[in-house]
C-alpha positions as CSV (number, residue, x, y, z in Angstrom):
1,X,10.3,-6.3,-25.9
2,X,9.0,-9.9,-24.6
3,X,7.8,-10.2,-21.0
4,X,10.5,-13.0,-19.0
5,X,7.8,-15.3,-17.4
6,X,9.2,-18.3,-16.1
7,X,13.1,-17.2,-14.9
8,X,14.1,-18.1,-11.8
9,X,13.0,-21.3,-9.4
10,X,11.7,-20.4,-5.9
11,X,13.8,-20.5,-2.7
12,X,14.2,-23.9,-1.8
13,X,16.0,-24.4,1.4
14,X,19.0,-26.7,1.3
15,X,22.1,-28.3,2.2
16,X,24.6,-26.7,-0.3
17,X,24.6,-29.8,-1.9
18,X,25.5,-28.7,-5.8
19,X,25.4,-32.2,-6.8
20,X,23.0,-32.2,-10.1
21,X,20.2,-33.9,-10.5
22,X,20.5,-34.9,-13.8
23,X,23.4,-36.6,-15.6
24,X,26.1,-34.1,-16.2
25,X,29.9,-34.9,-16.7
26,X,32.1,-36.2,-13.3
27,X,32.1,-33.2,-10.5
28,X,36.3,-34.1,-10.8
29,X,36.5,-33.9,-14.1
30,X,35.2,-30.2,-14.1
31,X,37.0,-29.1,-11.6
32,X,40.3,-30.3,-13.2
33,X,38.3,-27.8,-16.2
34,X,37.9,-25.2,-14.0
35,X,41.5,-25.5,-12.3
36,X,43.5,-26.0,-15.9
37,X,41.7,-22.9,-17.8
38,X,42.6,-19.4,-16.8
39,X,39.7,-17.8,-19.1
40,X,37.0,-20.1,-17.2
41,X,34.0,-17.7,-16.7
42,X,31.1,-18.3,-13.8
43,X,27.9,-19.5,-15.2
44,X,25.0,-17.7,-15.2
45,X,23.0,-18.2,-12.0
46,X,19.9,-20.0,-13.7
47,X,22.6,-22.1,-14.9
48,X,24.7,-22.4,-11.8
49,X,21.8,-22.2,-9.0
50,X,18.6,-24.4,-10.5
51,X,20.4,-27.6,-12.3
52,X,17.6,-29.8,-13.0
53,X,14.6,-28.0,-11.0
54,X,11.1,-26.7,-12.0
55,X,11.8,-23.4,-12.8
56,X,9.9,-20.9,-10.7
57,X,8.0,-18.3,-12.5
58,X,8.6,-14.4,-12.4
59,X,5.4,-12.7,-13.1
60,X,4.3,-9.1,-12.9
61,X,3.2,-8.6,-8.9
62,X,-0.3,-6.6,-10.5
63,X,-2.7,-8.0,-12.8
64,X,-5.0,-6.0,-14.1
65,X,-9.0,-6.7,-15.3
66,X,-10.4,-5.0,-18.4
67,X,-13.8,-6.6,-19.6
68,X,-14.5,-4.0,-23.1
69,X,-12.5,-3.1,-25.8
70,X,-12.6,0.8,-24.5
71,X,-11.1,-0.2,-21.2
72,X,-8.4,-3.1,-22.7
73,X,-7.1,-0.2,-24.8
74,X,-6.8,2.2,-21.8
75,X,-5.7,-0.9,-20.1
76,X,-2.7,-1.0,-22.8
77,X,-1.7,2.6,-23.0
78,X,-1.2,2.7,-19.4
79,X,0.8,-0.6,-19.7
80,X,2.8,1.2,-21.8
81,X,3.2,4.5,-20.0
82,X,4.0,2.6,-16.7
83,X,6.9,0.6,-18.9
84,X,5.4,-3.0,-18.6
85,X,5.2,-3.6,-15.3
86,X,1.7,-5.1,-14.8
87,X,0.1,-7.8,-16.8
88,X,-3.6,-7.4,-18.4
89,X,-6.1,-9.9,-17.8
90,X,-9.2,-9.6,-20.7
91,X,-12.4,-11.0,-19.3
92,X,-14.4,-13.2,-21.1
93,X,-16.2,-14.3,-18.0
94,X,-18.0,-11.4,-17.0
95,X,-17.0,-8.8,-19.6
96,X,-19.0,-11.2,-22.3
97,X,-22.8,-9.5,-23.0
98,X,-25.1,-12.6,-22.8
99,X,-25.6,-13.4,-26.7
100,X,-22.1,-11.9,-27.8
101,X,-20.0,-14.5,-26.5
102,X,-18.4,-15.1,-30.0
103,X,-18.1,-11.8,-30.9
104,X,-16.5,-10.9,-27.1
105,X,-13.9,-13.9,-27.5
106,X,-12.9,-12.4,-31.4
107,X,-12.6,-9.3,-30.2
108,X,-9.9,-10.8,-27.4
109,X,-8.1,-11.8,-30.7
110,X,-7.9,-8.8,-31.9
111,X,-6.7,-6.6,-29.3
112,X,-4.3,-9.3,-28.4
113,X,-3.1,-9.1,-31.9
114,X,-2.8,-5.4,-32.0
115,X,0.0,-3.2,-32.2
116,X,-1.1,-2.0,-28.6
117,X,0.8,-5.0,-27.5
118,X,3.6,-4.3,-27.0
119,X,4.9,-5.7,-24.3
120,X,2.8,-9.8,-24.6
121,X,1.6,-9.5,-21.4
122,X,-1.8,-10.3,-21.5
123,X,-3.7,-12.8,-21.4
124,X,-7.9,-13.9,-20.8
125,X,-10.1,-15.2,-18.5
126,X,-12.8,-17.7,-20.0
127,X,-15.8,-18.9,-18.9
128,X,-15.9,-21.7,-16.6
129,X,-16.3,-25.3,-17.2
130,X,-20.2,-25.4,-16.3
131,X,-20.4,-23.1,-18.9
132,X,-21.3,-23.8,-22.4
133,X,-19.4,-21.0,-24.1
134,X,-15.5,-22.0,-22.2
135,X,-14.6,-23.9,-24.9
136,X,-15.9,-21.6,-27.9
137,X,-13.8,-19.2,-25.9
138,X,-10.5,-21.3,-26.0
139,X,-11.5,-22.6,-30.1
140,X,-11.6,-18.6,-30.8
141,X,-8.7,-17.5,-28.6
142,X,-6.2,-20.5,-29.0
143,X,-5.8,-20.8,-32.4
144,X,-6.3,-16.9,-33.0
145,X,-3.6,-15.5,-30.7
146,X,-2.0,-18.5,-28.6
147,X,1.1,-17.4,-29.9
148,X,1.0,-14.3,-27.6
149,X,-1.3,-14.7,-25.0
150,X,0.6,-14.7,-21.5
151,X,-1.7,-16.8,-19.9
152,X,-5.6,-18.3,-19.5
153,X,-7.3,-18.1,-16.5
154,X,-10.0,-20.5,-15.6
155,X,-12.5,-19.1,-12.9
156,X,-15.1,-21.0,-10.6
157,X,-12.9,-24.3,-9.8
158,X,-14.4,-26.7,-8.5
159,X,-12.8,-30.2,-8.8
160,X,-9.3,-30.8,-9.9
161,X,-10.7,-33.6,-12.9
162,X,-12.7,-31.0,-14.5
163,X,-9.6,-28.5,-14.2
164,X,-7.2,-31.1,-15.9
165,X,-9.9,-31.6,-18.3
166,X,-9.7,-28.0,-19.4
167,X,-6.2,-27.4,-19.7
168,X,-6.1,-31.0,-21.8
169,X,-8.6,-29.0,-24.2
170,X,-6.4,-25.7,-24.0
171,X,-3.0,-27.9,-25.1
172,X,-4.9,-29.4,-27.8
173,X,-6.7,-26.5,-29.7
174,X,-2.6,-25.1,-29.4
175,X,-1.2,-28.7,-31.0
176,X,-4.0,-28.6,-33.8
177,X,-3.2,-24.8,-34.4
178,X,0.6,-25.2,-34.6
179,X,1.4,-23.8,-31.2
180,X,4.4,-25.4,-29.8
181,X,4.8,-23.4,-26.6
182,X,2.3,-24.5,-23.5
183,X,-0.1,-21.5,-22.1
184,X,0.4,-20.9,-18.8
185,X,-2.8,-21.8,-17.0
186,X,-3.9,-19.6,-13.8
187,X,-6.8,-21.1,-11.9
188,X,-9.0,-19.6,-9.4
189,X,-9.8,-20.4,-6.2
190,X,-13.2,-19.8,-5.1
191,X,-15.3,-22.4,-4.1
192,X,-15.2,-25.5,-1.6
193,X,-14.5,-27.9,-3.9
194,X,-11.4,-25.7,-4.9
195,X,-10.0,-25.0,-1.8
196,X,-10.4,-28.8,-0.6
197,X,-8.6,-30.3,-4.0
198,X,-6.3,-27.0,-3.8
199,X,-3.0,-29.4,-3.4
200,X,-4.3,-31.7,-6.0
201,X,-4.8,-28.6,-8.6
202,X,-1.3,-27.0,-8.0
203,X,0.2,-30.1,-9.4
204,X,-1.7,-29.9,-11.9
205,X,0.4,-29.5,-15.5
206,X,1.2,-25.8,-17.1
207,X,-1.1,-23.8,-13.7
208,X,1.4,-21.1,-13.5
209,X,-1.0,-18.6,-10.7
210,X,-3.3,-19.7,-8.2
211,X,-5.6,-16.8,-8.2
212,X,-8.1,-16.4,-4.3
213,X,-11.1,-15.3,-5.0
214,X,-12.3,-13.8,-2.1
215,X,-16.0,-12.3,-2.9
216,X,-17.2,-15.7,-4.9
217,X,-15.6,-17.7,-2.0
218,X,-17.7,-15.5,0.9
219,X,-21.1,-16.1,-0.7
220,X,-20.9,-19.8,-1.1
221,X,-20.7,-19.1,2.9
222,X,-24.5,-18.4,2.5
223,X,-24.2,-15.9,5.1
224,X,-21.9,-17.4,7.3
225,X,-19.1,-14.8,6.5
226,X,-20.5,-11.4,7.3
227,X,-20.4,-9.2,4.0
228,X,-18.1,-7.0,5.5
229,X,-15.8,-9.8,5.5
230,X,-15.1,-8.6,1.6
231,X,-12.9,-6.1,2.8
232,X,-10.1,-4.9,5.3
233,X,-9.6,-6.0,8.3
234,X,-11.8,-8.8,8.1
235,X,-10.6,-9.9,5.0
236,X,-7.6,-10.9,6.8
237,X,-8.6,-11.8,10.2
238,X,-12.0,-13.7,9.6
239,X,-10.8,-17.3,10.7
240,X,-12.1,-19.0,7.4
241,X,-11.1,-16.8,4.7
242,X,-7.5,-16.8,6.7
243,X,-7.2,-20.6,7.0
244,X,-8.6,-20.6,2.7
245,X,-6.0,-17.9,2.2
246,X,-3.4,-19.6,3.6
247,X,-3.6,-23.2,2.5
248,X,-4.2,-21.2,-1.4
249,X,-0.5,-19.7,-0.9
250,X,0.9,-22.9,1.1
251,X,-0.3,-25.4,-2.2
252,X,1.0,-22.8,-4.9
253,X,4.5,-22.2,-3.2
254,X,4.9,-25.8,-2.4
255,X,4.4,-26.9,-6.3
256,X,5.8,-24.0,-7.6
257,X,2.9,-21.7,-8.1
258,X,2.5,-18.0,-8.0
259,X,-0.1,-17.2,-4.9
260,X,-2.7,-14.0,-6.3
261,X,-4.2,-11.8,-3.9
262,X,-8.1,-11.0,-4.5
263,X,-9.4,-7.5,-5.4
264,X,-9.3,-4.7,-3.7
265,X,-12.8,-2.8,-3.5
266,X,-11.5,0.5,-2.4
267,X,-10.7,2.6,-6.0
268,X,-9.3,5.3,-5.2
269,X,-7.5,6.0,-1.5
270,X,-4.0,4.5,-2.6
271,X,-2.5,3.7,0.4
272,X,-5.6,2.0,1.7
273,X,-5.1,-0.2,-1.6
274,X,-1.5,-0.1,-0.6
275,X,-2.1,-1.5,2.6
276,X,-4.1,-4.2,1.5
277,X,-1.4,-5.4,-0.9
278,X,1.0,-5.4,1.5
279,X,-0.6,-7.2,4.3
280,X,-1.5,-9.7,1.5
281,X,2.3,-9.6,0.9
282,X,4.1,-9.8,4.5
283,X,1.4,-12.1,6.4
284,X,0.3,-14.6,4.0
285,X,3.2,-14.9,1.0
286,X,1.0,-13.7,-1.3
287,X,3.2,-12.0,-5.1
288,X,0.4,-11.0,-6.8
289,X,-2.7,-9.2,-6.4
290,X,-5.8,-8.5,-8.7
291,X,-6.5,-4.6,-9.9
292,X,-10.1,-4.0,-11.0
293,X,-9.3,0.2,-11.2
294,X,-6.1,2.0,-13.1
295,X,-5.6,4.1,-9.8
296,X,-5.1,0.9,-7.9
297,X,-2.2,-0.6,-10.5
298,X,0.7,1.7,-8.7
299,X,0.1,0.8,-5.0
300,X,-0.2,-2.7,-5.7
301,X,3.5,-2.9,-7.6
302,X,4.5,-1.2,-5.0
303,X,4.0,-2.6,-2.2
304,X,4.7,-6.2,-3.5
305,X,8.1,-4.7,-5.1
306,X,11.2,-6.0,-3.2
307,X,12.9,-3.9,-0.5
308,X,15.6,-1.5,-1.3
309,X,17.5,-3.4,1.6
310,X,17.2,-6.6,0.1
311,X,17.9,-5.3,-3.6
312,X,20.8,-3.5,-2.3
313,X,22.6,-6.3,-0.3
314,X,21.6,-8.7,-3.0
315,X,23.0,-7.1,-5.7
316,X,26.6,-7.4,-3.1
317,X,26.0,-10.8,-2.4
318,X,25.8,-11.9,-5.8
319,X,28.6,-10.3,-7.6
320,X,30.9,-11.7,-4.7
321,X,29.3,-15.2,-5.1
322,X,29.6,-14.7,-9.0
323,X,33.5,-13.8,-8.8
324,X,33.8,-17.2,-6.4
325,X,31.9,-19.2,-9.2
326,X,29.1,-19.6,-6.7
327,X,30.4,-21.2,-3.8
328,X,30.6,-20.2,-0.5
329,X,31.4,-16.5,0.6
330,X,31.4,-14.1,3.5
331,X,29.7,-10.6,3.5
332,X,30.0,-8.0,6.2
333,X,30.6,-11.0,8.8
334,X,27.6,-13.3,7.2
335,X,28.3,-16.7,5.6
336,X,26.2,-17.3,2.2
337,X,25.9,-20.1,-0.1
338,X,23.5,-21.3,-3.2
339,X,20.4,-20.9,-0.6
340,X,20.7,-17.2,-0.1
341,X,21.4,-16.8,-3.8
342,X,18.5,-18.2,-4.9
343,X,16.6,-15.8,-2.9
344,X,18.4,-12.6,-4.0
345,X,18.7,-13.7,-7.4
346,X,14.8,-14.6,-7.6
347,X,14.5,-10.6,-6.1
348,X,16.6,-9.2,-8.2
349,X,14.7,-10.5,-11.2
350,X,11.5,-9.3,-9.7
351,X,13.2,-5.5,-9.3
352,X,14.3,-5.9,-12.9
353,X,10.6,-6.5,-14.6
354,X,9.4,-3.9,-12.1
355,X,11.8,-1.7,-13.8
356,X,13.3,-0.6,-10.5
357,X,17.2,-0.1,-11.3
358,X,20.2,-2.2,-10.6
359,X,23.6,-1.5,-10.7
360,X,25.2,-1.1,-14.3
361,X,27.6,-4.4,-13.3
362,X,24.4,-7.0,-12.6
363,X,22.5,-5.5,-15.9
364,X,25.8,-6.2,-17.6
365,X,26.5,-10.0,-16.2
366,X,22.9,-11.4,-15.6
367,X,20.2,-9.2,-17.9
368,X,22.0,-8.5,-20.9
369,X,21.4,-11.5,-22.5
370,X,19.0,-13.6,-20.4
371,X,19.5,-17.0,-19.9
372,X,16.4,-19.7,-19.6
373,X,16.6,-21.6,-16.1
């Protein structure tokens, strides 16, 4: 079973203009099509609702850290157990001893490669690019296990030219070792310099996740944050990490980027970690947060799951819409069109890698055999 990454492109508020925008036959002609043919079936909605736009991409809400093999292999039994709901993240950053860089980047291979795998949702963080060893890191890991690896996060930021330079290096190792796919890139955001070129590094080709990184980004404050801004309430509520918070989610949404939520330092008290995650998700747009502890894996995919509300009426609104080939229709008094689709559709695919269930009829007509936007 293959993680679905990049299925569904993010609400974008419109008209209910369906005109494409890329050449396709005469809007007439297909309706005569549509008119003369009584077997004519409605597309699939990444067919019907996304003609010609960057596809938004549907990633696990958790992502987990796991620096030693001991702990990745935990990290992938629990993966497993849990059904697949979280993606790892194997650090090369700080889970690298000083001196066993190689031997910490071929390991990363390995357990990539293994059969504990199951699901290809992991991927690595490297070193950063003032680093000697990031592109050792990405010569090992590339070439070794490219193939499978979800995604490569680069940490530490700082200007948008040395990030391009980077993921220039990461498509090339994956050219010169037969890798036609491109790896998504997920870039941190942690320092000045990244949060002042943080527009300019969302446009940037293959970044998939904007991750905040909220205790690097305090201590470059040299003290002008208080330390206890590293956690709830003032996390939130300090004026500068809000304002780097939200600008972080405003340039990922806006260029079609997954915003990350930072860590969480409480371990263990679940609905304090729940909390967190959730204010993360209803006051700043945040769909992802980091996990640094197993115990904090199951509050965090659950409070950035969709409601059951919203899964509920979606699921209505878009067998209705499907049955009237997707144009307009009215539910329980409420007009909808391709705008409100896009939304429910986009949270039904999030419920469906979350594995939280949908009717028989949607698994049937959308999931069965999945369509690429």
């Amino acid at each position: 079973m293959e993680r679905v990454a990049d299925g569904v492109i993010a609400l974008a508020a419109d008209s209910g203009d369906t005109t494409p925008a890329f050449p396709a036959p005469a809007a007439a002609h297909r309706e005569v099509e549509i008119r003369e043919s009584d077997t004519h079936m409605p597309r699939h909605p990444n067919e019907a609702l996304f003609e010609g736009e960057k596809p938004f991409p549907i990633v696990p809400t958790c992502e987990h850290f796991a620096g030693t093999e001991e702990r990745i292999a935990k990290a992938f039994e629990l993966q497993a157990k849990m059904g697949g709901v979280f993606d790892i993240t194997m650090d090369c950053e700080d889970g690298a001893p000083t001196g066993a860089e190689k031997a910490h980047a071929e390991m990363v291979v390995r357990m990539q490669n293994s059969e504990l795998n199951r699901f290809n949702m992991a991927g690595t963080r490297i070193h950063d690019y003032t680093n000697e060893h990031w592109r050792q890191d990405v010569d090992i890991i590339v070439p070794g296990a490219g193939a499978r690896l979800a995604y490569i996060t680069v940490p530490k930021t700082v200007k948008a030219v040395q990030l391009a330079e980077m993921i220039e290096y990461i498509r090339d190792a994956a050219g010169r070792a037969g890798i036609r796919r491109e790896i998504p890139i997920h870039a941190l955001i942690e320092t000045h310099g990244a949060l002042h070129e943080v527009w300019q590094i969302a446009a940037l080709p293959n970044v998939q996740v904007l991750d905040f990184g909220l205790m690097d980004f305090v201590s470059a404050h040299h003290g002008a944050i208080p330390s206890s801004a590293m956690r709830s309430p003032s996390q939130f509520d300090h004026a500068l990490l809000h304002r780097a918070k939200s600008e972080t989610v405003a340039a990922a949404l806006a260029n079609g980027v997954v915003p990350a939520h930072n860590v969480t330092l409480e371990l263990k008290d679940t609905e304090f970690i729940y909390g967190d995650a959730r204010r993360a998700r209803d006051e700043f747009g945040f769909l992802r947060q980091w996990s640094i502890y197993p115990a904090q894996i199951e509050p965090i995919t659950r409070a950035m799951a969709p409601a059951m509300l919203e899964i509920k009426e979606g699921q209505a609104i878009l067998l209705k819409a499907y049955a009237a080939d997707w144009g307009p229709i009215q539910h329980e008094g409420n007009l909808h069109d391709r705008a409100t689709y896009r939304y429910y559709w986009e949270q039904l695919q999030r419920a469906h890698l979350q594995n939280i269930p949908l009717e028989s009829e949607i698994l049937d007509l959308f999931f069965k055999d999945a369509v690429p936007a």
